[in-house]
mmCIF file of the N, C-alpha and C atoms, coordinates in Angstrom:
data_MODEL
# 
_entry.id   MODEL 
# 
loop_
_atom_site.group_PDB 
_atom_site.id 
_atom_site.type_symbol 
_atom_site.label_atom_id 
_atom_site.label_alt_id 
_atom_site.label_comp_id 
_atom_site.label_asym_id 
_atom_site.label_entity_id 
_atom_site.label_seq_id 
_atom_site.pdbx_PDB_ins_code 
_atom_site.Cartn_x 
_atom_site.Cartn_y 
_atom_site.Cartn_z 
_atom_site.occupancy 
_atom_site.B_iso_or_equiv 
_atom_site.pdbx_formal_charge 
_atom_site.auth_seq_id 
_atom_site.auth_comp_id 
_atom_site.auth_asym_id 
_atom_site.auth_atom_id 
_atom_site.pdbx_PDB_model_num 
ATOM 1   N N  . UNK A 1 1  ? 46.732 -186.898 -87.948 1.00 0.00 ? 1  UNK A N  1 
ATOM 2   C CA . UNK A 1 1  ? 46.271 -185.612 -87.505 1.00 0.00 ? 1  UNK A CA 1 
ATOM 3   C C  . UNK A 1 1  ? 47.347 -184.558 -87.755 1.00 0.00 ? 1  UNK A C  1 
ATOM 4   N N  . UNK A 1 2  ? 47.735 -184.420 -89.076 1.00 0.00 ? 2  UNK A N  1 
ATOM 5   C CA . UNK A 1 2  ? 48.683 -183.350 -89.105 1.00 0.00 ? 2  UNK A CA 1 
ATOM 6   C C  . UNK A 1 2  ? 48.044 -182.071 -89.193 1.00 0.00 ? 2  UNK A C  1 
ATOM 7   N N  . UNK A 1 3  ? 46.772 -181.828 -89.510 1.00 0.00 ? 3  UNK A N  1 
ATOM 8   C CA . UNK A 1 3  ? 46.448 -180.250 -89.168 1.00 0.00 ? 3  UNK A CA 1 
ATOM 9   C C  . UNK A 1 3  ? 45.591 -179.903 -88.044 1.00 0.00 ? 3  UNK A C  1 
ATOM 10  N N  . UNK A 1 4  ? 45.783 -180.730 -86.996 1.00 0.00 ? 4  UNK A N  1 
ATOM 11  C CA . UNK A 1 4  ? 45.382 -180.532 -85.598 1.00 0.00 ? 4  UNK A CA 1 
ATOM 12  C C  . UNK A 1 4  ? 45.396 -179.447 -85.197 1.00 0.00 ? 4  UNK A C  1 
ATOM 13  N N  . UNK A 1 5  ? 46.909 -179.246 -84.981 1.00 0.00 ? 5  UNK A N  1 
ATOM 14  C CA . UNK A 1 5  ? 47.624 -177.911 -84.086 1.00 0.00 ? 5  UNK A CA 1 
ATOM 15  C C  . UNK A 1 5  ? 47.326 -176.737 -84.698 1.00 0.00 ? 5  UNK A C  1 
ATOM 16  N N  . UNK A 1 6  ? 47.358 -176.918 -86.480 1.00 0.00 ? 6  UNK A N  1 
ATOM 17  C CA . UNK A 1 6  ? 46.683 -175.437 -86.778 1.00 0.00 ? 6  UNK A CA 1 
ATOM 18  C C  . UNK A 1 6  ? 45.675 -175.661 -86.675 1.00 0.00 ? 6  UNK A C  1 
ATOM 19  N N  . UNK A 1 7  ? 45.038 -176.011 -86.350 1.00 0.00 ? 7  UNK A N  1 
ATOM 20  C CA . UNK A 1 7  ? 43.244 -175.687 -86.695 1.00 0.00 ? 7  UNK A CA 1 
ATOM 21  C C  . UNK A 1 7  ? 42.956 -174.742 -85.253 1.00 0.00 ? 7  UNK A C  1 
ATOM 22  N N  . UNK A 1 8  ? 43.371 -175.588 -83.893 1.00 0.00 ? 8  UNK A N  1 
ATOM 23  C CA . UNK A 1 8  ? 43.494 -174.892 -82.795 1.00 0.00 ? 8  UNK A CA 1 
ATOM 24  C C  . UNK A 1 8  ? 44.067 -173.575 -82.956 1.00 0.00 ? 8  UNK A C  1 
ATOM 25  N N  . UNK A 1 9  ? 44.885 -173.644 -83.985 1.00 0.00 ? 9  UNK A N  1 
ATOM 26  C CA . UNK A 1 9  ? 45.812 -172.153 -83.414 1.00 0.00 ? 9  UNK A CA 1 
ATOM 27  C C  . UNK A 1 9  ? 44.901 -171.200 -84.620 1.00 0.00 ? 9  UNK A C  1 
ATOM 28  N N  . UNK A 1 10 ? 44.319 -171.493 -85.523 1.00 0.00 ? 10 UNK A N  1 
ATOM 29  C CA . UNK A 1 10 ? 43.136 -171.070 -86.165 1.00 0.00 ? 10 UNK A CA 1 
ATOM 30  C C  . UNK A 1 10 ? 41.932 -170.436 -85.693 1.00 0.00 ? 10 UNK A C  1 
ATOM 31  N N  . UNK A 1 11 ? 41.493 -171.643 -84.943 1.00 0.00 ? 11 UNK A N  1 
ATOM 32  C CA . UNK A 1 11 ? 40.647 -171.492 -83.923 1.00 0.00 ? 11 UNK A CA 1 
ATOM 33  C C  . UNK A 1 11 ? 40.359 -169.915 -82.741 1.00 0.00 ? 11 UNK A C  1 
ATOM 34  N N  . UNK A 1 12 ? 41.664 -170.335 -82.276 1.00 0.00 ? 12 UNK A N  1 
ATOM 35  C CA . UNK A 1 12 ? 42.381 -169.401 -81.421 1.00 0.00 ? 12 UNK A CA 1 
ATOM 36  C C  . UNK A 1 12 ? 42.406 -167.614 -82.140 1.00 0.00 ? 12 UNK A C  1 
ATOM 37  N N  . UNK A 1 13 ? 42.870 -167.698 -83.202 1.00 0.00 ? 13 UNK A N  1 
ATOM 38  C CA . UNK A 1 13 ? 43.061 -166.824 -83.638 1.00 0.00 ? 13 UNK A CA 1 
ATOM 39  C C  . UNK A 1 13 ? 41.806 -166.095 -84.379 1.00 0.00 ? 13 UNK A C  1 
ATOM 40  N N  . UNK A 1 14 ? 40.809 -166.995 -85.248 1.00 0.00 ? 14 UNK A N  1 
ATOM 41  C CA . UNK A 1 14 ? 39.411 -166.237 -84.963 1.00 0.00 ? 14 UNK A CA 1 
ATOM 42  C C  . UNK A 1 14 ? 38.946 -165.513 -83.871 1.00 0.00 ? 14 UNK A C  1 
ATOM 43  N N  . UNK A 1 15 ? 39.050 -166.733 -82.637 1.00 0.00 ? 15 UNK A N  1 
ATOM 44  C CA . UNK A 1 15 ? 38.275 -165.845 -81.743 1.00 0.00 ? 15 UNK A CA 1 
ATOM 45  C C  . UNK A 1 15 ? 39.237 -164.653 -81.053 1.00 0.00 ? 15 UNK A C  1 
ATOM 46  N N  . UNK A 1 16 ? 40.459 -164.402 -81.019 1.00 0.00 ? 16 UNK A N  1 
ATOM 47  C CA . UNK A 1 16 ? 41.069 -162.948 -80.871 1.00 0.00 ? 16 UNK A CA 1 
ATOM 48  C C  . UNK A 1 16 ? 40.112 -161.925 -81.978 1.00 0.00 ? 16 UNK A C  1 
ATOM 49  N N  . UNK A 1 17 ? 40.260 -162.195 -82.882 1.00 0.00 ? 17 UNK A N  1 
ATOM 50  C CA . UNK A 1 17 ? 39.568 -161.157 -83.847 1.00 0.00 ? 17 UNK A CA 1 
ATOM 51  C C  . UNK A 1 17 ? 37.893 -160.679 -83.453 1.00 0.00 ? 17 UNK A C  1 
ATOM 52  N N  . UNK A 1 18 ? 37.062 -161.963 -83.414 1.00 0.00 ? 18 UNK A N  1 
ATOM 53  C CA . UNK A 1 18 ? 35.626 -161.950 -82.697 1.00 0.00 ? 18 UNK A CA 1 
ATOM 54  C C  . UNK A 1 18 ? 35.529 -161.101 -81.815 1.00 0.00 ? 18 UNK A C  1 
ATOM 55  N N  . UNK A 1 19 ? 36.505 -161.038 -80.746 1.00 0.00 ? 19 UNK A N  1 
ATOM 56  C CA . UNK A 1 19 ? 36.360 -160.536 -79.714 1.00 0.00 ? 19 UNK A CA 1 
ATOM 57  C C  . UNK A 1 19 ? 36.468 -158.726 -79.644 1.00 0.00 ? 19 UNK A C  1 
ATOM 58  N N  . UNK A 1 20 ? 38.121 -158.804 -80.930 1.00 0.00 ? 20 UNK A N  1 
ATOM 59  C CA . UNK A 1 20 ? 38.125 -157.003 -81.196 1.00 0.00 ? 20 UNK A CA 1 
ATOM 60  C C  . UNK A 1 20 ? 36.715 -156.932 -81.660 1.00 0.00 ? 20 UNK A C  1 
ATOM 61  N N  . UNK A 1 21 ? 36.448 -157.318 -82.693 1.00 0.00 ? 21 UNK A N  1 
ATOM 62  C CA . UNK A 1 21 ? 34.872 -156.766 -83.283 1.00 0.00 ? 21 UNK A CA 1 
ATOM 63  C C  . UNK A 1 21 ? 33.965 -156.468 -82.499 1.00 0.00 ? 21 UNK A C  1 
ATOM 64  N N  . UNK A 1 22 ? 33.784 -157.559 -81.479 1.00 0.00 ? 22 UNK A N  1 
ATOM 65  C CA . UNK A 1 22 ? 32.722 -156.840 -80.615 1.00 0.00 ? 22 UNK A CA 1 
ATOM 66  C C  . UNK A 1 22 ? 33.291 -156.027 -79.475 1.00 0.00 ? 22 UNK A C  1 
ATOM 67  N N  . UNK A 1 23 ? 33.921 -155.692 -79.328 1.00 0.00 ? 23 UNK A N  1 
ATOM 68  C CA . UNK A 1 23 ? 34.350 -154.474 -78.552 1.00 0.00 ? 23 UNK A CA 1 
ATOM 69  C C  . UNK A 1 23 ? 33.959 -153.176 -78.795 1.00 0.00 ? 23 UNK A C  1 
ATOM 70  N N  . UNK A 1 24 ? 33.903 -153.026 -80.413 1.00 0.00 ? 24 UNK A N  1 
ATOM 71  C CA . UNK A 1 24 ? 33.675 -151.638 -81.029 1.00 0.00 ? 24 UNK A CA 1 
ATOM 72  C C  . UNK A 1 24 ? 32.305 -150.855 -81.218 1.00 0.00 ? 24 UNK A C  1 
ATOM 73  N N  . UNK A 1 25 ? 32.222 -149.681 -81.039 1.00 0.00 ? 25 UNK A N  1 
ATOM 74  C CA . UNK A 1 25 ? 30.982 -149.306 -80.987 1.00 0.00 ? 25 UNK A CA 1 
ATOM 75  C C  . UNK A 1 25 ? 29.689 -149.369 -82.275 1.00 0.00 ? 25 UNK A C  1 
ATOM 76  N N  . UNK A 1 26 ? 28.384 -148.867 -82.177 1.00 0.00 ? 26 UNK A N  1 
ATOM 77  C CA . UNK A 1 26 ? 28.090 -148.952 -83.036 1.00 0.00 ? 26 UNK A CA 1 
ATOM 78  C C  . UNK A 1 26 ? 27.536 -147.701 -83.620 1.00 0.00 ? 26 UNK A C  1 
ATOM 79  N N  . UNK A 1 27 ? 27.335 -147.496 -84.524 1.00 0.00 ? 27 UNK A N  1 
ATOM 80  C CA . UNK A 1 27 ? 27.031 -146.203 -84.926 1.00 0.00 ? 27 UNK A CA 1 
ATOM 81  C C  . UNK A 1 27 ? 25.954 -145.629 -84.563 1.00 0.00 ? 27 UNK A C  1 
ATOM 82  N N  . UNK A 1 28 ? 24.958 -146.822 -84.100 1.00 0.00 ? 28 UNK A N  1 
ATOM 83  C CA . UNK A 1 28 ? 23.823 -145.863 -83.791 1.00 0.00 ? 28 UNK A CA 1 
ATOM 84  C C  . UNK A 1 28 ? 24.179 -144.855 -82.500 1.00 0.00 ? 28 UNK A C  1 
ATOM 85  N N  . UNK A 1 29 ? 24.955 -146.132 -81.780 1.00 0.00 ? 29 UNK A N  1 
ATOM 86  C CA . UNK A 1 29 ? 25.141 -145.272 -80.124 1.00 0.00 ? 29 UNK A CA 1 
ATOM 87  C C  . UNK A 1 29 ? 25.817 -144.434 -80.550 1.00 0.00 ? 29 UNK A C  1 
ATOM 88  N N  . UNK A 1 30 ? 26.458 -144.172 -81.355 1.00 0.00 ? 30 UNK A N  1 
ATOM 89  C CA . UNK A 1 30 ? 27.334 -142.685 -81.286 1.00 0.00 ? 30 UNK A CA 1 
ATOM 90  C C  . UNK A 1 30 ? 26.750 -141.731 -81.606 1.00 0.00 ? 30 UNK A C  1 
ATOM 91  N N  . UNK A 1 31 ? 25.722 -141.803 -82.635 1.00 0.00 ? 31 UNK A N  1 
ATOM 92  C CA . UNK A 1 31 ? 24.599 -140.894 -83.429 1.00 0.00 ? 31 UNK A CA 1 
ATOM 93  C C  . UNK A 1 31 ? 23.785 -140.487 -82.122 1.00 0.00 ? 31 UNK A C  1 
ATOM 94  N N  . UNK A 1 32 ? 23.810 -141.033 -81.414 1.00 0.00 ? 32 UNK A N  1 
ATOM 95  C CA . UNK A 1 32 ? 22.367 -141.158 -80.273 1.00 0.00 ? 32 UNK A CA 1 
ATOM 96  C C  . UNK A 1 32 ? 23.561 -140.173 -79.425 1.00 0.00 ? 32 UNK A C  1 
ATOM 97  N N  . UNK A 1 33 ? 24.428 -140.492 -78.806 1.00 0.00 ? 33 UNK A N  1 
ATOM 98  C CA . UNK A 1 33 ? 25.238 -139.357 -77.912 1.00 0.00 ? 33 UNK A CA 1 
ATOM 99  C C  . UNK A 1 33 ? 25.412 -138.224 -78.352 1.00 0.00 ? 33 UNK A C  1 
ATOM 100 N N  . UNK A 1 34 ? 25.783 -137.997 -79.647 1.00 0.00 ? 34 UNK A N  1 
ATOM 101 C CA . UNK A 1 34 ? 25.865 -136.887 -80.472 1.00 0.00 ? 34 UNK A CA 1 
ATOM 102 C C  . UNK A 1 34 ? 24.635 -135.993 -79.933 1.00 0.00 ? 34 UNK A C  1 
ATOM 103 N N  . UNK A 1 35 ? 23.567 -136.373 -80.137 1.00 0.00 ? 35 UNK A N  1 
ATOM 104 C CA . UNK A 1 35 ? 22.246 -135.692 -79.882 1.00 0.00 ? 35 UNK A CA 1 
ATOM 105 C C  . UNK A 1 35 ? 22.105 -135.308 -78.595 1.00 0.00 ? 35 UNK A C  1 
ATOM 106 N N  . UNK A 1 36 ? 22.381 -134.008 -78.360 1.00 0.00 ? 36 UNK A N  1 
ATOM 107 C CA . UNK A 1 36 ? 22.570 -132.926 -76.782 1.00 0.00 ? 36 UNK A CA 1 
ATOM 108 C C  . UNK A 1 36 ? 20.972 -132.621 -76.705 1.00 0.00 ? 36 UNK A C  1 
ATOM 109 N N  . UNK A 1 37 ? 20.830 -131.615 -77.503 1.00 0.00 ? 37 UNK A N  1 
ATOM 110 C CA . UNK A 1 37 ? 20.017 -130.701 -77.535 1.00 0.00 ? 37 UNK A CA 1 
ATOM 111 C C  . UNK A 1 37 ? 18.165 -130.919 -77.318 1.00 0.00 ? 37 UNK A C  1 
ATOM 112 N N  . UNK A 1 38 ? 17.582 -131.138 -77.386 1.00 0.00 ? 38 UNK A N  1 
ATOM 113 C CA . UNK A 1 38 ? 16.227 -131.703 -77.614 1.00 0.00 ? 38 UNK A CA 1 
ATOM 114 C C  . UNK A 1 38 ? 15.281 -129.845 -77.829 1.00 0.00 ? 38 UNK A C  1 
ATOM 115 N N  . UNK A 1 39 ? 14.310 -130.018 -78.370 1.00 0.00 ? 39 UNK A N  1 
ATOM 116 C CA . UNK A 1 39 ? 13.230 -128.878 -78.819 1.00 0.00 ? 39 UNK A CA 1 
ATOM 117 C C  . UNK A 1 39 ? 12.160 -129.213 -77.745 1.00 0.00 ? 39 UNK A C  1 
ATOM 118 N N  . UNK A 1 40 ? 12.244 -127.638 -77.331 1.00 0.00 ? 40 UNK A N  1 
ATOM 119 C CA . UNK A 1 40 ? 11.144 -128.293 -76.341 1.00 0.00 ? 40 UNK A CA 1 
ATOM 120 C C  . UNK A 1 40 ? 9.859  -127.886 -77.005 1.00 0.00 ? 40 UNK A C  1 
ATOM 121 N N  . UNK A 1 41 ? 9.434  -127.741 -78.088 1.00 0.00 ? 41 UNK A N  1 
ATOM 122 C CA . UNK A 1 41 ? 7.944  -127.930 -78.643 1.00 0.00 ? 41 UNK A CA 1 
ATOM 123 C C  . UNK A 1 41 ? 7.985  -129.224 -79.343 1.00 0.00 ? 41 UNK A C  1 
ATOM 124 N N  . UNK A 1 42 ? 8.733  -129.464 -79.783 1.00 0.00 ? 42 UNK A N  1 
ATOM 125 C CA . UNK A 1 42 ? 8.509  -130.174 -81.022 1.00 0.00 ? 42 UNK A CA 1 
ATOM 126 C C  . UNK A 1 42 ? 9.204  -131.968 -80.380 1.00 0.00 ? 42 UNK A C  1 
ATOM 127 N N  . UNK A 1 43 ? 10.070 -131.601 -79.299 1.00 0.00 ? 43 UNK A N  1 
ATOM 128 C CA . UNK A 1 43 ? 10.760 -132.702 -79.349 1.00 0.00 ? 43 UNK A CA 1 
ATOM 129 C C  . UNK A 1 43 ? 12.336 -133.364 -79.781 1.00 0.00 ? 43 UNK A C  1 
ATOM 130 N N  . UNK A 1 44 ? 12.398 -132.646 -81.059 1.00 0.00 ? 44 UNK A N  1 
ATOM 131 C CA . UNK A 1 44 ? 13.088 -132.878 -82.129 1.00 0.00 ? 44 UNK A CA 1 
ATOM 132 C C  . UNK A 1 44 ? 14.569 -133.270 -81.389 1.00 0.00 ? 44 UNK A C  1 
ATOM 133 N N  . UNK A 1 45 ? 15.581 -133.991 -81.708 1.00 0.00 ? 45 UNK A N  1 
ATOM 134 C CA . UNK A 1 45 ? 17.193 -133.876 -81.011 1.00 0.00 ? 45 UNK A CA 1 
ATOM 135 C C  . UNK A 1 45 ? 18.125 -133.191 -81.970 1.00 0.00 ? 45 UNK A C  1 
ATOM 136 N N  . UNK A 1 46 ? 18.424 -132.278 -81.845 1.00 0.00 ? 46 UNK A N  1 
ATOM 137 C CA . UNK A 1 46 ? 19.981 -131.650 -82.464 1.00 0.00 ? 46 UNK A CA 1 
ATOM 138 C C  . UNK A 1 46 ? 21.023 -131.562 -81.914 1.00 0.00 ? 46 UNK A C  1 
ATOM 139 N N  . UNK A 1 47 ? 22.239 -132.149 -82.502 1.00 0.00 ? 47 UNK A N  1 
ATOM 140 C CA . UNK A 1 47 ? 23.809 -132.159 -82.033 1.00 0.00 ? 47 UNK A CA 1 
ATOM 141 C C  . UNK A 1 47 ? 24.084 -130.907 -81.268 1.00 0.00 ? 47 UNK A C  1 
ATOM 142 N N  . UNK A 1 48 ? 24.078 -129.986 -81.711 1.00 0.00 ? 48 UNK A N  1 
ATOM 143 C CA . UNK A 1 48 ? 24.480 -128.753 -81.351 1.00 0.00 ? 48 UNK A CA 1 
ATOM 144 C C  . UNK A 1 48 ? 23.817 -127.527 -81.585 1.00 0.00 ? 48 UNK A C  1 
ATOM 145 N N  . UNK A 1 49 ? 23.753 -126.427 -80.462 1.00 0.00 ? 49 UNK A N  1 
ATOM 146 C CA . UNK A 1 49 ? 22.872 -125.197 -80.458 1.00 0.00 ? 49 UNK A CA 1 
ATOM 147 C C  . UNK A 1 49 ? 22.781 -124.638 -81.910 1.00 0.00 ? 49 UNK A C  1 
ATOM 148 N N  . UNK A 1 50 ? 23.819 -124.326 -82.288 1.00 0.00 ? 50 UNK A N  1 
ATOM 149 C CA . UNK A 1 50 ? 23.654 -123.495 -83.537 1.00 0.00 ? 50 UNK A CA 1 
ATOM 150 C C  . UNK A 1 50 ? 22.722 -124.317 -84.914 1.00 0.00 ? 50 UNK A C  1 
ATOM 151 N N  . UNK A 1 51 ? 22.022 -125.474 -84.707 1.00 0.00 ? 51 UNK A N  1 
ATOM 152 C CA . UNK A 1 51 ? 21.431 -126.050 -85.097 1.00 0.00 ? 51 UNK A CA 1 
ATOM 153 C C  . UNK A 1 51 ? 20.309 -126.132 -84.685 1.00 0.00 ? 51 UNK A C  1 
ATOM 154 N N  . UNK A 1 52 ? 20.109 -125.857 -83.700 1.00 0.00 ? 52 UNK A N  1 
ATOM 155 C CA . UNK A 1 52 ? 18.949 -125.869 -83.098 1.00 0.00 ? 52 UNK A CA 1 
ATOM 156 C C  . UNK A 1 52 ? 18.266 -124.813 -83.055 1.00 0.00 ? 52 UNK A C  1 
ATOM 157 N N  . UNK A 1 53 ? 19.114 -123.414 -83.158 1.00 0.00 ? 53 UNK A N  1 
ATOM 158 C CA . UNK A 1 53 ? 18.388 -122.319 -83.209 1.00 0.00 ? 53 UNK A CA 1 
ATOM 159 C C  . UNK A 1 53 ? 17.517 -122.087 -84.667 1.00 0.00 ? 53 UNK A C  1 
ATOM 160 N N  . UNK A 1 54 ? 18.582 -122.602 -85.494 1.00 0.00 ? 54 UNK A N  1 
ATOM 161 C CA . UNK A 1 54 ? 18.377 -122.526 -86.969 1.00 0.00 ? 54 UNK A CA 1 
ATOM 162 C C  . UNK A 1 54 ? 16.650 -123.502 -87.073 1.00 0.00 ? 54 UNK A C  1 
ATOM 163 N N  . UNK A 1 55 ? 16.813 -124.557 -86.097 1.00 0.00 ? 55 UNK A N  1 
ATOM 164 C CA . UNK A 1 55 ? 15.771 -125.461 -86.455 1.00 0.00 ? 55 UNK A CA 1 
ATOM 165 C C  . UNK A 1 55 ? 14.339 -124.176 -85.703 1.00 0.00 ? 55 UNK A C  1 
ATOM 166 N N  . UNK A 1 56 ? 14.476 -123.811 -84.191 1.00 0.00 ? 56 UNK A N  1 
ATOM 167 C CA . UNK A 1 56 ? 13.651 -123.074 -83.775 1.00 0.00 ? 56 UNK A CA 1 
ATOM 168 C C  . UNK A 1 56 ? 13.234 -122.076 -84.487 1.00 0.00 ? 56 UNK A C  1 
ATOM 169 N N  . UNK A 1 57 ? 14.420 -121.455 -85.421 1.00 0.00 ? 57 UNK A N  1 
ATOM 170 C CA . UNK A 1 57 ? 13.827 -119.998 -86.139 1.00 0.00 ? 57 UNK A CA 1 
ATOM 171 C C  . UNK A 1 57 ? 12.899 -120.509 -87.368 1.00 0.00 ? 57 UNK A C  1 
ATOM 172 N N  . UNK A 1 58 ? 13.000 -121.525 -87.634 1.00 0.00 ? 58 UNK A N  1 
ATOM 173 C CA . UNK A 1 58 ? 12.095 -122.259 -89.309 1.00 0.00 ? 58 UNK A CA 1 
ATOM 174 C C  . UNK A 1 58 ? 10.895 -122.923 -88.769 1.00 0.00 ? 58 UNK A C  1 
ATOM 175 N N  . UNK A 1 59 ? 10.782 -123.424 -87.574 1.00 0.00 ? 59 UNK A N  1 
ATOM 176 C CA . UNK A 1 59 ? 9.754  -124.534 -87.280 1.00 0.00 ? 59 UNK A CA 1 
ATOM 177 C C  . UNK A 1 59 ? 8.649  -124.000 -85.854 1.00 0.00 ? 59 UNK A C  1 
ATOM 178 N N  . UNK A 1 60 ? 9.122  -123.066 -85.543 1.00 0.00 ? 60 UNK A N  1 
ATOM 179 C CA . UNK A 1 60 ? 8.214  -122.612 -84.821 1.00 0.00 ? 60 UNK A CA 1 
ATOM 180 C C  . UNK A 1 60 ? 8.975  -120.925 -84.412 1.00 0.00 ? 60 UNK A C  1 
ATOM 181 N N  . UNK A 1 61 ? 8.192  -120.148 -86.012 1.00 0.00 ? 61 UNK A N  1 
ATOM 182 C CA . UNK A 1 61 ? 8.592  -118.582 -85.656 1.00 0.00 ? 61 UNK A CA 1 
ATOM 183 C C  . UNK A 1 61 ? 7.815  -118.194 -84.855 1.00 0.00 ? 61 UNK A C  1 
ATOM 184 N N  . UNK A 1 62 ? 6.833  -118.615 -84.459 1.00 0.00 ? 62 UNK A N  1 
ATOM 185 C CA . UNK A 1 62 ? 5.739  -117.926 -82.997 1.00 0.00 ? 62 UNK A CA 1 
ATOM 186 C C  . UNK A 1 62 ? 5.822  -118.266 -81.995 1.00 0.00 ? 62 UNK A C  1 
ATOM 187 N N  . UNK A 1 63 ? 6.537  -119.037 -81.847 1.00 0.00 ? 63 UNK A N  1 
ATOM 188 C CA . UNK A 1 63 ? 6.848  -119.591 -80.434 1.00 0.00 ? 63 UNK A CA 1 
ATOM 189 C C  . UNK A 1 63 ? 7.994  -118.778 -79.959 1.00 0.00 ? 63 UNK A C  1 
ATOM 190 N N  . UNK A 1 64 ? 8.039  -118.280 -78.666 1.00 0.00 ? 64 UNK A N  1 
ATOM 191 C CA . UNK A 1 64 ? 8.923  -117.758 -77.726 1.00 0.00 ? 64 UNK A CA 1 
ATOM 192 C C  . UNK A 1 64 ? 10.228 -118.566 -77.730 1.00 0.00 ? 64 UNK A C  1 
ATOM 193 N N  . UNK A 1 65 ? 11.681 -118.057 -78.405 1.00 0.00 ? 65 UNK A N  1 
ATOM 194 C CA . UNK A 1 65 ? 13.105 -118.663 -78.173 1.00 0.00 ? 65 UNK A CA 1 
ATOM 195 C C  . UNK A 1 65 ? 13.643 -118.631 -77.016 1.00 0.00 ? 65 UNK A C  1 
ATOM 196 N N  . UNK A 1 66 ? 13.742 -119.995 -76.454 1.00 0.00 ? 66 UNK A N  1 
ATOM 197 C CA . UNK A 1 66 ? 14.312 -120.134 -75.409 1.00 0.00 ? 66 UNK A CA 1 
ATOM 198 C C  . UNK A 1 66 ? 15.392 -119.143 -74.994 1.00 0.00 ? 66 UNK A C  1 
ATOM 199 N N  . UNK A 1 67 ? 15.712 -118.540 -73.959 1.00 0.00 ? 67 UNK A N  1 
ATOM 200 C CA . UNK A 1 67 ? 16.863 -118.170 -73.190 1.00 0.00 ? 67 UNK A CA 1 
ATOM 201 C C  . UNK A 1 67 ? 18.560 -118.638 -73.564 1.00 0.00 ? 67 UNK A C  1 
ATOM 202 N N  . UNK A 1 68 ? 18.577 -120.083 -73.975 1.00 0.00 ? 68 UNK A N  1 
ATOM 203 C CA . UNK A 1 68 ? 19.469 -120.703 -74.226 1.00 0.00 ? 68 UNK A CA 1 
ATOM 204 C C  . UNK A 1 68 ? 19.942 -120.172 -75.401 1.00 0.00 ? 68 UNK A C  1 
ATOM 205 N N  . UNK A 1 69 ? 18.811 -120.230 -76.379 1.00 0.00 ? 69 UNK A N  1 
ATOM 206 C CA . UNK A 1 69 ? 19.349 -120.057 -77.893 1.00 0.00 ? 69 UNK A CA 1 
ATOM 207 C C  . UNK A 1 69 ? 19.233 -118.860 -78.032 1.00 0.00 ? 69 UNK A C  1 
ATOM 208 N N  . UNK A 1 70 ? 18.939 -117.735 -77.239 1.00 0.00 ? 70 UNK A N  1 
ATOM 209 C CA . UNK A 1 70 ? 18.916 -116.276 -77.387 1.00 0.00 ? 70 UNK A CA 1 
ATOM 210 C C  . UNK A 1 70 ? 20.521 -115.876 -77.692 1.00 0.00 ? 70 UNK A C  1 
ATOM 211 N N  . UNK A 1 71 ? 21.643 -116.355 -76.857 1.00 0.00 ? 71 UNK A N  1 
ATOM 212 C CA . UNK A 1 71 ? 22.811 -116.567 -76.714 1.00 0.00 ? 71 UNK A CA 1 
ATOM 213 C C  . UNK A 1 71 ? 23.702 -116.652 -77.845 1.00 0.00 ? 71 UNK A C  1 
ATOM 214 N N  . UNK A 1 72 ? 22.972 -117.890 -78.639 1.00 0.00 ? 72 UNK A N  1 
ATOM 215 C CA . UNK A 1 72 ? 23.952 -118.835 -79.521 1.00 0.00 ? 72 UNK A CA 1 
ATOM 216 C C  . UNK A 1 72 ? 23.874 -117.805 -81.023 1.00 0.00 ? 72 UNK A C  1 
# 
């Protein structure tokens, strides 16, 4: 049994690594936090106001702009 001890310490040392990996996030969840904003006709999620106004002024010019995005 001379490669016993490494195999354990092999062993060992995969699962340190396994373990960083799953620690780390995944992109969807970050994509998904990113998304503040929501449309309130449409639904839609945008990161940030100044995106959202842009989306409100193209996708619904007859509809009344929120208060919020009057601002931005």
């Amino acid at each position: 049994m001379a490669r016993g001890q490494q195999k354990i310490q092999a062993q060992q040392k995969n699962k340190k690594e396994m373990d960083k990996k799953k620690k780390g996030t995944s992109q969807k969840a970050s994509a998904a936090k990113a998304l503040v904003h929501t449309c309130t006709v449409c639904k839609t999620q945008m990161p940030d106001p100044k995106t959202y106004k842009q989306h409100f002024e193209s996708k619904h010019p007859k509809s009344p702009m929120p208060e919020a995005l009057k601002e931005a």
